[in-house]
C-alpha positions in Angstrom: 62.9 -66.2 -114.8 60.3 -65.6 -112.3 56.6 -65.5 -112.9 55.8 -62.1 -112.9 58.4 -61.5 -115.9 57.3 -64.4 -117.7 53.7 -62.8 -117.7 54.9 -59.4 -118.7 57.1 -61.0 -121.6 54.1 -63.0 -122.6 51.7 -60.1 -122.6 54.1 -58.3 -124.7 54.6 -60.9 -127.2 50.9 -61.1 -127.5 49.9 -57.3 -128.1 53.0 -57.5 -130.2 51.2 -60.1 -132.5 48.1 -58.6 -132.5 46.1 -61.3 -130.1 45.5 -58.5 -127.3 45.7 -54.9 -127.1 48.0 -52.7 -125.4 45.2 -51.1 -123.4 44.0 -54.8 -121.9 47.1 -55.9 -121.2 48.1 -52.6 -119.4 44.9 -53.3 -117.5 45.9 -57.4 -116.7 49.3 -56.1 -115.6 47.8 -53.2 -113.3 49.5 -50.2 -114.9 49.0 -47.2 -117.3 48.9 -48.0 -120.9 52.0 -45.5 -120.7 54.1 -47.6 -117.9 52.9 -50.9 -120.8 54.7 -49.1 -123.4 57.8 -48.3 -121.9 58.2 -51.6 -120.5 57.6 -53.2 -123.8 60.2 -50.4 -125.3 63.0 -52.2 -122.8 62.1 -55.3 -123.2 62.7 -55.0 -127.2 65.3 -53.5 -126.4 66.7 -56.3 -124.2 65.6 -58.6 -126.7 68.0 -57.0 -129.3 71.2 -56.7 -127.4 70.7 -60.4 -126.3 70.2 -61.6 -130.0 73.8 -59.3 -131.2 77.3 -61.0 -132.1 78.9 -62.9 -129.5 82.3 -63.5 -129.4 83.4 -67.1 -130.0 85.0 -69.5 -127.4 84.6 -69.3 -123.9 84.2 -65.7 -122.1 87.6 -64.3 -121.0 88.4 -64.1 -116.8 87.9 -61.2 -115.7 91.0 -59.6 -114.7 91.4 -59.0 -111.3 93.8 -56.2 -110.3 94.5 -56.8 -106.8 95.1 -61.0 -107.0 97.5 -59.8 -110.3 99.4 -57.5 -108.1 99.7 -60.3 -105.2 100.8 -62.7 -107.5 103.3 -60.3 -108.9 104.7 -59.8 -105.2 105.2 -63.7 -104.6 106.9 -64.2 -107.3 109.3 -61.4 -106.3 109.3 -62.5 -102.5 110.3 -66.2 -104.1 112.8 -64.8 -106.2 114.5 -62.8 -102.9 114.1 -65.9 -101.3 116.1 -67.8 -103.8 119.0 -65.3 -103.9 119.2 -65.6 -100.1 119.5 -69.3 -99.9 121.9 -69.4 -102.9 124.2 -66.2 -100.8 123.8 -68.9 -97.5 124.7 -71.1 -99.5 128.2 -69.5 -100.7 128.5 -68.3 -97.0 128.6 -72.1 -95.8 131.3 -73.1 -98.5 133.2 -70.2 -98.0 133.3 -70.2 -94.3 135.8 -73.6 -93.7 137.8 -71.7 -96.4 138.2 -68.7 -94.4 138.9 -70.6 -90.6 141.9 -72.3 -92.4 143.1 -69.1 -93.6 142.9 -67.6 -90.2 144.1 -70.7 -88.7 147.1 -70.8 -91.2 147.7 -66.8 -89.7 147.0 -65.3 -93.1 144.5 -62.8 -93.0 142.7 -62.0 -96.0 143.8 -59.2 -98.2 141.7 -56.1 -98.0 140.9 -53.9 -101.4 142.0 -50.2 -100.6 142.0 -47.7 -102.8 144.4 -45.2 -102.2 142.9 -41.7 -103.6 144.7 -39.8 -106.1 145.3 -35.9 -105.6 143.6 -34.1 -108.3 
């Protein structure tokens, strides 16, 4: 907290206990009794939403959208990636399968459909 708060807080806490009054510590701070009383208004108010209900444990991550979506593409990008080396894969033990078919002079049997006339 830097000084000049710490002095406003202070000067607050004092007119609020009856040591000074709101007039002289307007006048120490250098501002209208008006500007004293709506600074003291916020800092009650400040006061009370610091002292509410907190929840327990430690405060959740904030979520972050954009690294969530990148994350989401790696994953997919690693899963691709995986389906590509396991289709190589098949490709390599496939292949000396293949040469010794065309090497035997079998060629391997095609799938046609012949269409029916409706």
């Amino acid at each position: 907290m830097n000084r000049k708060a710490r002095q406003r807080a202070e000067l607050i806490l004092k007119v609020r206990s009856g040591q000074l009054t709101a007039t002289a510590a307007a006048r120490t701070l250098g501002i209208s009794r008006q500007q004293y009383y709506q600074w003291e208004q916020r800092a009650l108010r400040a006061l009370l939403t610091a002292l509410e209900d907190q929840p327990r444990g430690r405060p959740k991550i904030p979520v972050d959208a954009h690294k969530q979506a990148l994350q989401q593409q790696i994953h997919q990008l690693q899963a691709q990636v995986q389906l590509y080396e396991q289709k190589e894969k098949l490709r390599r033990l496939l292949k000396p399968m293949e040469e010794s078919r065309s090497a035997r002079g079998s060629s391997p049997k095609k799938n046609t459909r012949r269409s029916t006339g409706s």
